[in-house]
MMTF fields as JSON, N, C-alpha, C and O atoms, coordinates in Angstrom:
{
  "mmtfVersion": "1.0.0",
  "mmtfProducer": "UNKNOWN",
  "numBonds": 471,
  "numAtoms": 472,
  "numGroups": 118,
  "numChains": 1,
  "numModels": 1,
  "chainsPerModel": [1],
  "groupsPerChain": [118],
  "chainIdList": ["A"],
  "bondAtomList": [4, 2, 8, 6, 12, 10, 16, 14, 20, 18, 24, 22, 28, 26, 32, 30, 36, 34, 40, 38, 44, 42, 48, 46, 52, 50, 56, 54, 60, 58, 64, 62, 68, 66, 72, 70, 76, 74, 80, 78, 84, 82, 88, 86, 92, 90, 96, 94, 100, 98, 104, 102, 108, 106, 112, 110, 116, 114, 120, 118, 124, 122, 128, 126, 132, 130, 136, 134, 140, 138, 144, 142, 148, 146, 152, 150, 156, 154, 160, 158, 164, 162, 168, 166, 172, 170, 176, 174, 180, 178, 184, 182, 188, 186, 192, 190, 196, 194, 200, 198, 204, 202, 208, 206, 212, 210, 216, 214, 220, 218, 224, 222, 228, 226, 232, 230, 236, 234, 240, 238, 244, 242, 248, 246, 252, 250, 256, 254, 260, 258, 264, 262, 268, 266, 272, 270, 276, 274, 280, 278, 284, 282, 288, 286, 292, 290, 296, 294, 300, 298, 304, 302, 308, 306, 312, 310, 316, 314, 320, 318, 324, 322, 328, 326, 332, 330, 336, 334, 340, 338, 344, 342, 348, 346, 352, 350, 356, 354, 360, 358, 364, 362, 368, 366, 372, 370, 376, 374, 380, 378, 384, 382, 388, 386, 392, 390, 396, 394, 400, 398, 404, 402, 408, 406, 412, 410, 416, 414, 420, 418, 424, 422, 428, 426, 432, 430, 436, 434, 440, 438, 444, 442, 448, 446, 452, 450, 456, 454, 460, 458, 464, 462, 468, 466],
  "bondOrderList": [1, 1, 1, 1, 1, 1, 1, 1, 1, 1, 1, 1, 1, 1, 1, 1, 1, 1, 1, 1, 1, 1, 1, 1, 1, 1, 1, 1, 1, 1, 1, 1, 1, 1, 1, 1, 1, 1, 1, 1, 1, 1, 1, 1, 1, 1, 1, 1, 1, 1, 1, 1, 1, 1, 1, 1, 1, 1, 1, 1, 1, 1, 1, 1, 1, 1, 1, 1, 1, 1, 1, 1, 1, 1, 1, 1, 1, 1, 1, 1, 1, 1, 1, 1, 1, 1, 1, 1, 1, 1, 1, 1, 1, 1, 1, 1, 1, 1, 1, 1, 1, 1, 1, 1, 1, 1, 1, 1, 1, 1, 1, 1, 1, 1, 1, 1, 1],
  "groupList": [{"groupName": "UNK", "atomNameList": ["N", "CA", "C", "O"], "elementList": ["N", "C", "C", "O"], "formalChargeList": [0, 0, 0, 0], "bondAtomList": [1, 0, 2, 1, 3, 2], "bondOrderList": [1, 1, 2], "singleLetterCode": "X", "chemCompType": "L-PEPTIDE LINKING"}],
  "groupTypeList": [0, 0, 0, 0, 0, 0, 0, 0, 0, 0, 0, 0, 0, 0, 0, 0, 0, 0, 0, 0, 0, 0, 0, 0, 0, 0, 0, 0, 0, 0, 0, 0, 0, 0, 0, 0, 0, 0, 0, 0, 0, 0, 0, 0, 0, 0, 0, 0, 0, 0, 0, 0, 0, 0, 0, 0, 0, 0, 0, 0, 0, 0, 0, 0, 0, 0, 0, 0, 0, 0, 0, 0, 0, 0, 0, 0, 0, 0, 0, 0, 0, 0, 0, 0, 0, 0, 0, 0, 0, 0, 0, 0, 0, 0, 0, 0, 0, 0, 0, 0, 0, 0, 0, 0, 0, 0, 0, 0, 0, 0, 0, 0, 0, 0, 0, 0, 0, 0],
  "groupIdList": [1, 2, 3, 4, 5, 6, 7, 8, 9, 10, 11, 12, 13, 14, 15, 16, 17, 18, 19, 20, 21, 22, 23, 24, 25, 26, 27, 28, 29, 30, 31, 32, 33, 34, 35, 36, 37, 38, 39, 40, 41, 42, 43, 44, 45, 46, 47, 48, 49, 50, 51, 52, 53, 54, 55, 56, 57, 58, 59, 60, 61, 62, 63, 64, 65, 66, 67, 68, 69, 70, 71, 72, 73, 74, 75, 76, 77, 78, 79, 80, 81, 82, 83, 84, 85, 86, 87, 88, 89, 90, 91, 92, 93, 94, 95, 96, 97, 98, 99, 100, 101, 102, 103, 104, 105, 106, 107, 108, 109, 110, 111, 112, 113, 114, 115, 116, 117, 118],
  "secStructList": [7, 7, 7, 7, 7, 7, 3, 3, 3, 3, 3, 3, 7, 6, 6, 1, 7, 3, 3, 3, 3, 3, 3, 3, 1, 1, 1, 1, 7, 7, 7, 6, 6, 1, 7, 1, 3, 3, 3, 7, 7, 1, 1, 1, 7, 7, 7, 3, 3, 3, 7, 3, 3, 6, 6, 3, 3, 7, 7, 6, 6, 1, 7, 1, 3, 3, 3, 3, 7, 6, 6, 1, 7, 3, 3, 3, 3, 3, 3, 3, 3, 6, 6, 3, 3, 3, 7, 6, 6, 2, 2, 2, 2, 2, 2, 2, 7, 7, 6, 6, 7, 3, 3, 3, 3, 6, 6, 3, 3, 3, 3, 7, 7, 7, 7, 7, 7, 7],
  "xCoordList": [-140.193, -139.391, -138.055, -138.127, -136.78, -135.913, -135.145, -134.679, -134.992, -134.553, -132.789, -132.019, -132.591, -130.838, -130.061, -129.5, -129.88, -129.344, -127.738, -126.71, -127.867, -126.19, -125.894, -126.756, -124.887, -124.035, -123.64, -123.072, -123.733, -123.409, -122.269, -122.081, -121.719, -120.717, -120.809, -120.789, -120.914, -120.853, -119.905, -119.558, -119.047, -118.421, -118.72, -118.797, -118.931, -119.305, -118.119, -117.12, -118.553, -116.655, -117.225, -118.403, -116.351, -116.457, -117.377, -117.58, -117.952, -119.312, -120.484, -121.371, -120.853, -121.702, -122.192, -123.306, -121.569, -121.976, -121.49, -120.457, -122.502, -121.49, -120.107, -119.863, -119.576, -118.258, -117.834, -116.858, -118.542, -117.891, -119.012, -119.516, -119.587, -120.818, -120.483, -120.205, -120.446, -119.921, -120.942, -120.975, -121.432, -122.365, -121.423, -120.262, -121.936, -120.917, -121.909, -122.928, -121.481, -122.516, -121.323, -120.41, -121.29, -120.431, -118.914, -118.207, -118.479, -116.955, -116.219, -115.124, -117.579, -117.646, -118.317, -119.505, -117.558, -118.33, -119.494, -119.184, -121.107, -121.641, -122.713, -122.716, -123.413, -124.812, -125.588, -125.343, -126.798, -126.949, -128.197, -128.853, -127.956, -129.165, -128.501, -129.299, -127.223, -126.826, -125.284, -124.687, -124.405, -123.112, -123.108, -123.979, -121.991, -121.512, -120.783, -120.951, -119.812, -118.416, -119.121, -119.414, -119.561, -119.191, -118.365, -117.785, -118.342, -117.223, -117.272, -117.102, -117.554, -117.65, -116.818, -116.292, -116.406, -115.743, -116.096, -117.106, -115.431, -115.932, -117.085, -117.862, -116.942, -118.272, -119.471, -120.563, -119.515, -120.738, -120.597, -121.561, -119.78, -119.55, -119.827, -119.998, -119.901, -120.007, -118.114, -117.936, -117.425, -116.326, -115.882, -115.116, -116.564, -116.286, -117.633, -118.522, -117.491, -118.361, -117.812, -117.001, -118.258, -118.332, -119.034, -119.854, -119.268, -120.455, -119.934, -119.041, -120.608, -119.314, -120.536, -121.514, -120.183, -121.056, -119.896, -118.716, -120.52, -119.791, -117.981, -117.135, -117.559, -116.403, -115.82, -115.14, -116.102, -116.001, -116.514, -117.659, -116.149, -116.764, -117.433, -117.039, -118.891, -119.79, -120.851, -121.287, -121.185, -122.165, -122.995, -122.348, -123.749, -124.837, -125.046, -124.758, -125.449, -126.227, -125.151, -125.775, -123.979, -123.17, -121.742, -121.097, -121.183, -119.625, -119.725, -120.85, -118.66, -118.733, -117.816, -117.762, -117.125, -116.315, -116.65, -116.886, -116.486, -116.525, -115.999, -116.409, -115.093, -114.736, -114.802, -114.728, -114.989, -115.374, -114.301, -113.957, -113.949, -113.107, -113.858, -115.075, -113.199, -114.108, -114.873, -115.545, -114.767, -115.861, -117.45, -118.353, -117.279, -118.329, -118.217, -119.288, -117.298, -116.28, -116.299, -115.584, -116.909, -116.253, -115.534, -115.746, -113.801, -112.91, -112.302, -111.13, -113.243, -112.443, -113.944, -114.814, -113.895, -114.769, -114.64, -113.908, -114.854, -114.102, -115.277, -116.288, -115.37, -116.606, -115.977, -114.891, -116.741, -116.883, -117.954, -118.963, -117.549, -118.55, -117.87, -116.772, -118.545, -118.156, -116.518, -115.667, -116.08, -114.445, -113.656, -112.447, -114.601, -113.643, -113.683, -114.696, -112.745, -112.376, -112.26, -111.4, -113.343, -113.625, -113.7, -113.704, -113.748, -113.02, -115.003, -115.669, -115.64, -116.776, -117.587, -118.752, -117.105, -117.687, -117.898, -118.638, -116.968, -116.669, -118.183, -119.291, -118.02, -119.33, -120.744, -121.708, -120.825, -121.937, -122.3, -123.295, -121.541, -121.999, -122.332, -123.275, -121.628, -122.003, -123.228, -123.857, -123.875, -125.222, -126.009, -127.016, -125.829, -126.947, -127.687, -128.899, -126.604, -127.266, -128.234, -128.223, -128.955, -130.038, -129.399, -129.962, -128.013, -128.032, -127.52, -126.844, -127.714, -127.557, -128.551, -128.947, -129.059, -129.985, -131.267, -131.618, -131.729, -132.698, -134.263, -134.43, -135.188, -136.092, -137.391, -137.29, -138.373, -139.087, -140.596, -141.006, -141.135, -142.647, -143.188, -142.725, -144.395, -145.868, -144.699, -144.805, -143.721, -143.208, -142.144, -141.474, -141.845, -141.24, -139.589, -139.849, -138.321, -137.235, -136.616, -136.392, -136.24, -135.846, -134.431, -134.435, -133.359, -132.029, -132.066, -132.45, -131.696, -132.008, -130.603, -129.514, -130.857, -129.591, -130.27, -131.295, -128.935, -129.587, -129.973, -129.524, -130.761, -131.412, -130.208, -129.778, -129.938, -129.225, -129.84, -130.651, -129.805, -130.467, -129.818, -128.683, -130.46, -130.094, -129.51, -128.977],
  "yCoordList": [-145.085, -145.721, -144.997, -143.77, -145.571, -145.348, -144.994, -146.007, -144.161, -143.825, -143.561, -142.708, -144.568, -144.877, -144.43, -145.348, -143.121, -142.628, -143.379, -142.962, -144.544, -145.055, -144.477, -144.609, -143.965, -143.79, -145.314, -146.027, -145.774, -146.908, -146.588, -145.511, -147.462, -147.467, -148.447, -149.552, -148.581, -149.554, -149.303, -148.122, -150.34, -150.779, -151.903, -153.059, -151.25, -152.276, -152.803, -152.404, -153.564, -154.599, -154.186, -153.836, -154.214, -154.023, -154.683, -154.335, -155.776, -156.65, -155.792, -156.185, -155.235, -154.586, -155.324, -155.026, -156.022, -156.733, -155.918, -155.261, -155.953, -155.711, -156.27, -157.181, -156.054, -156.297, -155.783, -156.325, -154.712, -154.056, -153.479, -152.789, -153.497, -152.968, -152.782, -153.751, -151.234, -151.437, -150.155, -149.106, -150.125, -149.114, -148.407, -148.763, -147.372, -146.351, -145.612, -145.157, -145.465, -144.637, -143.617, -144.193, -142.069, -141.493, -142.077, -142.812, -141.936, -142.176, -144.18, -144.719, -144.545, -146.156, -146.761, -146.532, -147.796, -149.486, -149.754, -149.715, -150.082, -150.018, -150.812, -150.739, -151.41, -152.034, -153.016, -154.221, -152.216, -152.831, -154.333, -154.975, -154.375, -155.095, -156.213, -156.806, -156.584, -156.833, -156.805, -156.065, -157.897, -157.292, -155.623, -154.807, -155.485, -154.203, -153.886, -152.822, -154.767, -155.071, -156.284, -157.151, -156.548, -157.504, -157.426, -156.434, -158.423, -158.329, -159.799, -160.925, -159.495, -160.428, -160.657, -159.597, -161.659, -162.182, -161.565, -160.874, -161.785, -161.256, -162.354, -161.919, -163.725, -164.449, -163.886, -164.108, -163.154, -162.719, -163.459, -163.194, -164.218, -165.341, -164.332, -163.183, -164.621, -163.676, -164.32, -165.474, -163.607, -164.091, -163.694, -164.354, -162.357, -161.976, -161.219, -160.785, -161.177, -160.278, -160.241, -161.062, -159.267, -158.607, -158.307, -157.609, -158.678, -157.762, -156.601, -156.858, -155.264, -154.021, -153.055, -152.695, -152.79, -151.583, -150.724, -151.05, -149.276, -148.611, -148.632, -148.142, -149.328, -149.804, -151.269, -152.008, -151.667, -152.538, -153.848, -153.88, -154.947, -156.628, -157.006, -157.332, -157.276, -157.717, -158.639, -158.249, -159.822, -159.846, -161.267, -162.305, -161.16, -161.969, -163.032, -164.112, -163.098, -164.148, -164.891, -165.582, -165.08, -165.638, -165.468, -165.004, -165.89, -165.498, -164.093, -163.703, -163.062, -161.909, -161.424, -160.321, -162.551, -162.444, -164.097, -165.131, -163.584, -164.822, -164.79, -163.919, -165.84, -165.656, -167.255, -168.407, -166.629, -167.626, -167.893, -166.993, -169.442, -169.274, -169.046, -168.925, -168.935, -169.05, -169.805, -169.489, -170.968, -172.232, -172.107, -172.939, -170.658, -170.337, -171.439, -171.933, -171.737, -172.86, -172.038, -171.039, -172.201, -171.139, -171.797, -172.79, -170.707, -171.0, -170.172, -169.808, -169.797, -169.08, -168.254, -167.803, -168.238, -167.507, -167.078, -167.964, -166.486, -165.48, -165.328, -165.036, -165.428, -164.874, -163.548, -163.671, -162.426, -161.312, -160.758, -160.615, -160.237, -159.428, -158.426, -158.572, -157.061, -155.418, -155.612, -155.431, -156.265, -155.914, -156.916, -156.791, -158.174, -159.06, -160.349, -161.032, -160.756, -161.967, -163.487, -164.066, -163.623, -164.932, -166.567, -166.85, -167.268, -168.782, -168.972, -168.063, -170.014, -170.045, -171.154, -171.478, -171.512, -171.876, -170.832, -170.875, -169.905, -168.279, -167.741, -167.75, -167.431, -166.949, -167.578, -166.894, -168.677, -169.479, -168.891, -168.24, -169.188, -169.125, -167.95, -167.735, -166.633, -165.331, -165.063, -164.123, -165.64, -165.235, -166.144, -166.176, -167.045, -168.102, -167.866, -168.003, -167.422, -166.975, -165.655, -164.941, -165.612, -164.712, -163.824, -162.776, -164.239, -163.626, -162.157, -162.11, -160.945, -159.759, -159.192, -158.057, -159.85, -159.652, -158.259, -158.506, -157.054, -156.497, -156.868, -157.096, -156.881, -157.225, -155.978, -155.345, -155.749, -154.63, -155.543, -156.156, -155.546, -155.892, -154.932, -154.018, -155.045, -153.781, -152.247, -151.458, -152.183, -151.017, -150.667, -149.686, -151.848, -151.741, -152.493, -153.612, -152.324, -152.945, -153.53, -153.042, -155.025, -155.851, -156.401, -156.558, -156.643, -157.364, -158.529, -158.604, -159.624, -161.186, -161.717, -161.418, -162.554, -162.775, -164.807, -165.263, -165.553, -166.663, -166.782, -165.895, -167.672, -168.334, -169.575, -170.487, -169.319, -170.461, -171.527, -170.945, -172.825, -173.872, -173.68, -173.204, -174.035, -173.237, -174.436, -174.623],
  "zCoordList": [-83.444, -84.461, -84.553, -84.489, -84.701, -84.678, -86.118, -86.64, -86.622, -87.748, -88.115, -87.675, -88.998, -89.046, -90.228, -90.828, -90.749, -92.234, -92.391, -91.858, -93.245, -93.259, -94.799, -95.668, -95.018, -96.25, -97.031, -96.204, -97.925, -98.985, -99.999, -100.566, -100.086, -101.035, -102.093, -101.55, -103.519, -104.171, -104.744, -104.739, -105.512, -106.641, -107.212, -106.795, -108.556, -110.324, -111.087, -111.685, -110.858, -112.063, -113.322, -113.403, -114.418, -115.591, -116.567, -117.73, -115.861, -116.081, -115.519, -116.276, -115.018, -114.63, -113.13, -112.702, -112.569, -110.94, -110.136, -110.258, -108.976, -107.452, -107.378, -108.169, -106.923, -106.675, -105.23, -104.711, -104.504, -103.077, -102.672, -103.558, -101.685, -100.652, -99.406, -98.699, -98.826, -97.767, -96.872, -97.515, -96.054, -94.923, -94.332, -94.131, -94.043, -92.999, -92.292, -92.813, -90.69, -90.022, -89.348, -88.755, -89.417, -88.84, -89.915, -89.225, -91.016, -90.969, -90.529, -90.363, -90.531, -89.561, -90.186, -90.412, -90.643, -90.914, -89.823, -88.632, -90.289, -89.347, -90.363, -91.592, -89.712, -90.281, -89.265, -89.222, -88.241, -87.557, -87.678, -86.857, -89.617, -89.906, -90.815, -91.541, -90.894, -91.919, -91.911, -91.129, -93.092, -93.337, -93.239, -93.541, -92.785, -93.267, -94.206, -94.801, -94.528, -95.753, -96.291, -95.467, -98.047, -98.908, -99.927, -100.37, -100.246, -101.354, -102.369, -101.902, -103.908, -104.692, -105.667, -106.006, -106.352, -107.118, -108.735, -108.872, -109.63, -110.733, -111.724, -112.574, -111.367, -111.546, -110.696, -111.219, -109.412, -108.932, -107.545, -106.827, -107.016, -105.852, -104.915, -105.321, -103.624, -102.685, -101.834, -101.445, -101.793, -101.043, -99.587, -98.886, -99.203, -98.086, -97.664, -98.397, -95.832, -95.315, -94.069, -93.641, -93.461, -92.463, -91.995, -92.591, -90.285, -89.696, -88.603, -87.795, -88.671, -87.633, -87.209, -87.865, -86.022, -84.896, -84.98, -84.845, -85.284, -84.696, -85.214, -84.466, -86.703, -87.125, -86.399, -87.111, -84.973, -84.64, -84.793, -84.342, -85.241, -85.116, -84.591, -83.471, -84.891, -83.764, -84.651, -85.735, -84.095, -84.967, -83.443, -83.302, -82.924, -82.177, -83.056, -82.541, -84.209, -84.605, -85.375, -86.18, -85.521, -86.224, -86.275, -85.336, -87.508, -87.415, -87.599, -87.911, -87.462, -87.819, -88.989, -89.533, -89.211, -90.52, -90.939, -90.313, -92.769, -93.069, -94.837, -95.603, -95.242, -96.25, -97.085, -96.659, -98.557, -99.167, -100.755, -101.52, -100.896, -102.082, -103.246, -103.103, -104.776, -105.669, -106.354, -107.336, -105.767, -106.078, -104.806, -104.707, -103.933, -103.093, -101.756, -101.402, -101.198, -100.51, -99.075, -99.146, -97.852, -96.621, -95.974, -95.278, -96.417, -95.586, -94.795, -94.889, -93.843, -92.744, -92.249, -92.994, -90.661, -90.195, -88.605, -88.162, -87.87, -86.972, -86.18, -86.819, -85.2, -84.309, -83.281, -82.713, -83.162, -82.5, -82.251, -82.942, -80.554, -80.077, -79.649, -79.112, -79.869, -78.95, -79.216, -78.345, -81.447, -81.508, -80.612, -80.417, -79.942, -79.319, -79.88, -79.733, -80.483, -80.945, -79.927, -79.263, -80.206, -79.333, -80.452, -81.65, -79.116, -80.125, -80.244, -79.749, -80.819, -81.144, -79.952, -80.182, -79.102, -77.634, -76.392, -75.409, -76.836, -75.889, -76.803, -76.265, -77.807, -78.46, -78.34, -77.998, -78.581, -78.133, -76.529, -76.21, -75.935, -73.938, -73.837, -73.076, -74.628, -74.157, -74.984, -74.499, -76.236, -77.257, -77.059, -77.766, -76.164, -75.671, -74.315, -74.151, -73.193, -72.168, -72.533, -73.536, -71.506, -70.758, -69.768, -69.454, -69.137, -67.724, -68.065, -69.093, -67.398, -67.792, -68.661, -68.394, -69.744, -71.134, -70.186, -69.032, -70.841, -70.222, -70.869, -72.067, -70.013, -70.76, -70.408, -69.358, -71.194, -70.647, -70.538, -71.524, -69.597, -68.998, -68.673, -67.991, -69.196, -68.881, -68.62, -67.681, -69.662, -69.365, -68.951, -69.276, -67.851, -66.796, -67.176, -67.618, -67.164, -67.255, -66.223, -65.115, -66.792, -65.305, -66.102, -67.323, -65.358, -66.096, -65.534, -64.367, -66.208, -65.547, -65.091, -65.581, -64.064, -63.285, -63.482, -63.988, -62.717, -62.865, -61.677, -60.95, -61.075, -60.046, -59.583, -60.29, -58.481, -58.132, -57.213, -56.493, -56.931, -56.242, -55.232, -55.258, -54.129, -52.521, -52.242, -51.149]
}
């Protein structure tokens, strides 16, 4: 098991809500489970997030930024991988394929390539 000590940051609005949540691993925006940066409105809205490795933009399963107005409205969202800003068809092709991906069997690690028709 892999054990991950991240530092947290909160800030409380004068209502007593979250208002700022942010992970740090090393001095670095980092959360490899989760936003790393939120950020809420003073009704409680969620308006922003972030997902970051290592301080850098990354997020596999989605946008990696994403922001929201105060009616909870998403306007604006950003896809990144490994800090690279890709359009969201560039993101799709590279988190959909297999090819490169490592996989481990009875132990053993194999990297997958595609099969081409002869």
């Amino acid at each position: 098991m892999k054990i991950i000590e991240l530092n947290v940051k909160h800030t409380i609005n004068d209502a007593g809500q979250l208002a700022y949540e942010a992970f740090y691993l090393d001095g670095h925006y980092h959360n490899e489970h989760g936003p790393a940066v939120r950020e809420w409105n003073d009704a409680g809205q969620l308006t922003y997030e972030s997902f970051r490795l290592n301080g850098g933009l990354h997020n596999e399963h989605g946008p990696a930024v994403r922001v929201w107005n105060d009616a909870g409205q998403l306007t604006y969202e950003a896809f990144w991988l490994n800090d690279e800003r890709l359009s969201k068809e560039k993101w799709i092709a590279k988190t959909q394929s297999c090819v490169g991906k490592v996989v481990t069997i009875d132990g053993k690690q194999y990297k997958l390539e595609e099969i081409k028709n002869a």
